[in-house]
Biotite code that builds the C-alpha atoms (Angstrom):
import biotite.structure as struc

atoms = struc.array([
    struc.Atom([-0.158, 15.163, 61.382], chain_id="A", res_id=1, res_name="UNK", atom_name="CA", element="C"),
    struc.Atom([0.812, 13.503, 58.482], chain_id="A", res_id=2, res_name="UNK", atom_name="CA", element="C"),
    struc.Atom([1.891, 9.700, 57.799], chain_id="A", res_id=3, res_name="UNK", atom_name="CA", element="C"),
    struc.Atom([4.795, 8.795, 56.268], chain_id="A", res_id=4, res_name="UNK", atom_name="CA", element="C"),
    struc.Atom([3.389, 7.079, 53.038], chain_id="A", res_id=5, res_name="UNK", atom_name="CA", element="C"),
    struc.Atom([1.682, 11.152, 52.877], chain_id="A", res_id=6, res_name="UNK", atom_name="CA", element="C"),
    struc.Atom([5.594, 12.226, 52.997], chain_id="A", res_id=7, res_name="UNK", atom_name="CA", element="C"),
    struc.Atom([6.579, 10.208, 50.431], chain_id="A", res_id=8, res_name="UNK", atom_name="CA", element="C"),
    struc.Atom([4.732, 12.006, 48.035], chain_id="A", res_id=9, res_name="UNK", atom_name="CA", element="C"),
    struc.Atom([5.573, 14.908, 48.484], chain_id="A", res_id=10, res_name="UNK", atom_name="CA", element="C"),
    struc.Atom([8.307, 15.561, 45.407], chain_id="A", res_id=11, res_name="UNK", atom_name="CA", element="C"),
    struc.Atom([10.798, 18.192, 46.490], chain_id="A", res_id=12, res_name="UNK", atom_name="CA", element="C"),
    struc.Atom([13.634, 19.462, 44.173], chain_id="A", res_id=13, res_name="UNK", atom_name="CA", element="C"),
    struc.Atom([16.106, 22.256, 44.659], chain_id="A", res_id=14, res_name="UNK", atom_name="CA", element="C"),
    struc.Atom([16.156, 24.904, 41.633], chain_id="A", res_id=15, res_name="UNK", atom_name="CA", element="C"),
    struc.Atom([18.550, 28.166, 41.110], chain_id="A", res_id=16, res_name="UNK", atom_name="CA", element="C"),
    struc.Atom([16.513, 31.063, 40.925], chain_id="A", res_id=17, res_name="UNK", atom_name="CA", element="C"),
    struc.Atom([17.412, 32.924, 37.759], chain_id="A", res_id=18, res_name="UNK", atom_name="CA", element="C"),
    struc.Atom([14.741, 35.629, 37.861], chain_id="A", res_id=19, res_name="UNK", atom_name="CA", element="C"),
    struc.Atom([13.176, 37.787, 40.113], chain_id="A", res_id=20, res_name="UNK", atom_name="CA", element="C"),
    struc.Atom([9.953, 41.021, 40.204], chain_id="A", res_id=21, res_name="UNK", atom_name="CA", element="C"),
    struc.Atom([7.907, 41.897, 42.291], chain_id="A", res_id=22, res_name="UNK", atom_name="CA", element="C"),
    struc.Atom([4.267, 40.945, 41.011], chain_id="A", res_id=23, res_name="UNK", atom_name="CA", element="C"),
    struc.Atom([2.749, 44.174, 39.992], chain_id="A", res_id=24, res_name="UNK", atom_name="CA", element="C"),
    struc.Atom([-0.615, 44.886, 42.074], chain_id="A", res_id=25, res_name="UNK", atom_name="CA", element="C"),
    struc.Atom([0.565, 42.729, 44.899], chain_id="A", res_id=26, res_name="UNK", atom_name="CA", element="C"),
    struc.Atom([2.445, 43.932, 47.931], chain_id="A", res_id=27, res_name="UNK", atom_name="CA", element="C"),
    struc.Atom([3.107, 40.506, 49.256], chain_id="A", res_id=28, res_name="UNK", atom_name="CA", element="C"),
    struc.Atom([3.848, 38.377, 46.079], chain_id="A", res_id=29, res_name="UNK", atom_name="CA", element="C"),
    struc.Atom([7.345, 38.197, 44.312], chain_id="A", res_id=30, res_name="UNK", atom_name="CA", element="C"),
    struc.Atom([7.692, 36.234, 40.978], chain_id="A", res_id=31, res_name="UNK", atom_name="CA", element="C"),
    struc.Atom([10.490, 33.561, 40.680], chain_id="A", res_id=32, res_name="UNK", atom_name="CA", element="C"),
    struc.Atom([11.982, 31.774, 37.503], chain_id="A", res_id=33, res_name="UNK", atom_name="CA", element="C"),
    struc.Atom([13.251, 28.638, 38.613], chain_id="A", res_id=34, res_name="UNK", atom_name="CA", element="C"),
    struc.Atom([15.815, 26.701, 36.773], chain_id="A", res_id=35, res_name="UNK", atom_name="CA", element="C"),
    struc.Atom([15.332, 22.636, 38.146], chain_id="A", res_id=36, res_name="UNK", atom_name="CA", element="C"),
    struc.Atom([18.058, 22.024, 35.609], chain_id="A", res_id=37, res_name="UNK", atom_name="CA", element="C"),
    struc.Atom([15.663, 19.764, 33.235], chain_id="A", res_id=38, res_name="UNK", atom_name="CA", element="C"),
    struc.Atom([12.409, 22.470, 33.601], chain_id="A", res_id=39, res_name="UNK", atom_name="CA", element="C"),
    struc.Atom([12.037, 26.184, 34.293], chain_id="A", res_id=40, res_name="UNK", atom_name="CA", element="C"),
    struc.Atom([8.845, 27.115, 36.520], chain_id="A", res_id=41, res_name="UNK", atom_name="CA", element="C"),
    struc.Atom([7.581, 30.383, 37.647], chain_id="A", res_id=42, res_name="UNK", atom_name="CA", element="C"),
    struc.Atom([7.064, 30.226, 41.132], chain_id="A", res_id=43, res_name="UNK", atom_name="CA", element="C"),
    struc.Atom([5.272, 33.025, 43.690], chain_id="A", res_id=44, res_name="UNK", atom_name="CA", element="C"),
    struc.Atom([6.245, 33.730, 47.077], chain_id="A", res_id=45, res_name="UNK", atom_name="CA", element="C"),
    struc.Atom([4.042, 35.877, 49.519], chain_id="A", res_id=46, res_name="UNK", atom_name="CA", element="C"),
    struc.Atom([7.574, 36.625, 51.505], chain_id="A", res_id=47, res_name="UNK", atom_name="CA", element="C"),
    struc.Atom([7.448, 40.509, 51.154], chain_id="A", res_id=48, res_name="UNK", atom_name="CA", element="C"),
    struc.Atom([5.553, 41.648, 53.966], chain_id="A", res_id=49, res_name="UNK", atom_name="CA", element="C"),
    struc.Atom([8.283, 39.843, 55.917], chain_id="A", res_id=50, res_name="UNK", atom_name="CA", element="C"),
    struc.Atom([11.134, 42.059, 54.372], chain_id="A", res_id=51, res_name="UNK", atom_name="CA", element="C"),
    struc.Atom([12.197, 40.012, 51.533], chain_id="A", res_id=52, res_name="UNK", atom_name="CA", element="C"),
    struc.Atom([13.317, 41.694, 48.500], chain_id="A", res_id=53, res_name="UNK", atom_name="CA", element="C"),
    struc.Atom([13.717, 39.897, 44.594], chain_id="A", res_id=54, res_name="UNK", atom_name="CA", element="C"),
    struc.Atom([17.134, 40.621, 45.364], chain_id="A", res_id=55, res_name="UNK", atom_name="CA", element="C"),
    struc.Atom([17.659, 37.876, 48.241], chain_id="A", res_id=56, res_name="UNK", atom_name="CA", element="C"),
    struc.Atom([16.703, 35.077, 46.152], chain_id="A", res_id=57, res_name="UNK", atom_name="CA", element="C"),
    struc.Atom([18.247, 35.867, 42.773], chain_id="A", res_id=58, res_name="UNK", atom_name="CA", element="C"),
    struc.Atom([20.811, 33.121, 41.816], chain_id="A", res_id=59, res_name="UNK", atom_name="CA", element="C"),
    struc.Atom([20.335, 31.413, 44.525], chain_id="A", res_id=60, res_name="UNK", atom_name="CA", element="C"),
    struc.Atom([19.254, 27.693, 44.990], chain_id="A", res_id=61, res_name="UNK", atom_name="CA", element="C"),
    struc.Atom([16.426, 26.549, 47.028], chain_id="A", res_id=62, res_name="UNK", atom_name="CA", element="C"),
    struc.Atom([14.543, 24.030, 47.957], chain_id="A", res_id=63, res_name="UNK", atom_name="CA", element="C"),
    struc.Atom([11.036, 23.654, 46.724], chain_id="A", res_id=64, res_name="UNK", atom_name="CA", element="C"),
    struc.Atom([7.855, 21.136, 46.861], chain_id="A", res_id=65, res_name="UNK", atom_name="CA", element="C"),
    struc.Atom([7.245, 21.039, 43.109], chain_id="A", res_id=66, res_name="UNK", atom_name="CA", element="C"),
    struc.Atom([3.979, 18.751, 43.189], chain_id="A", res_id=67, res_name="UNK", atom_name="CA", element="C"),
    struc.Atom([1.268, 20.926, 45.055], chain_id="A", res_id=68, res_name="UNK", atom_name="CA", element="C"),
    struc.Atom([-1.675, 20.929, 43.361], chain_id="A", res_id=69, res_name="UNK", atom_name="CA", element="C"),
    struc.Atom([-2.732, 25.072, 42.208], chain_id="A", res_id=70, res_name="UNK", atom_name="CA", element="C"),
    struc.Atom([-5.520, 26.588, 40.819], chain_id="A", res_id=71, res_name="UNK", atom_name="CA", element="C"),
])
């Protein structure tokens, strides 16, 4: 469980997907370019063992959490 004041930081944004691959050497991963209409961001999703294809997210807008910390 989170509180709220932990909610309020989390920054979400919905961006158009204008580019989609599969990551090469992964069979999980597929590479997004994002469009948040200010930025572009290249995004992974690990959707692929679920039966997701590039295909179902190309132009298509999302929501995403666009402040998680990566390393």
């Amino acid at each position: 469980m989170i509180t709220i004041y932990d909610f309020a930081k989390v920054e979400m944004r919905v961006g158009l997907v204008t580019g989609t691959i599969n990551k090469e050497g992964s069979e999980k991963l597929i590479k997004l370019t994002v469009n948040f209409g200010d930025d572009t961001r290249t995004i992974f999703t690990g959707v692929r063992l679920f039966g997701y294809t590039p295909e179902d997210f190309l132009n298509k807008k999302f929501l995403f959490v666009t402040n998680l910390e990566y390393k």
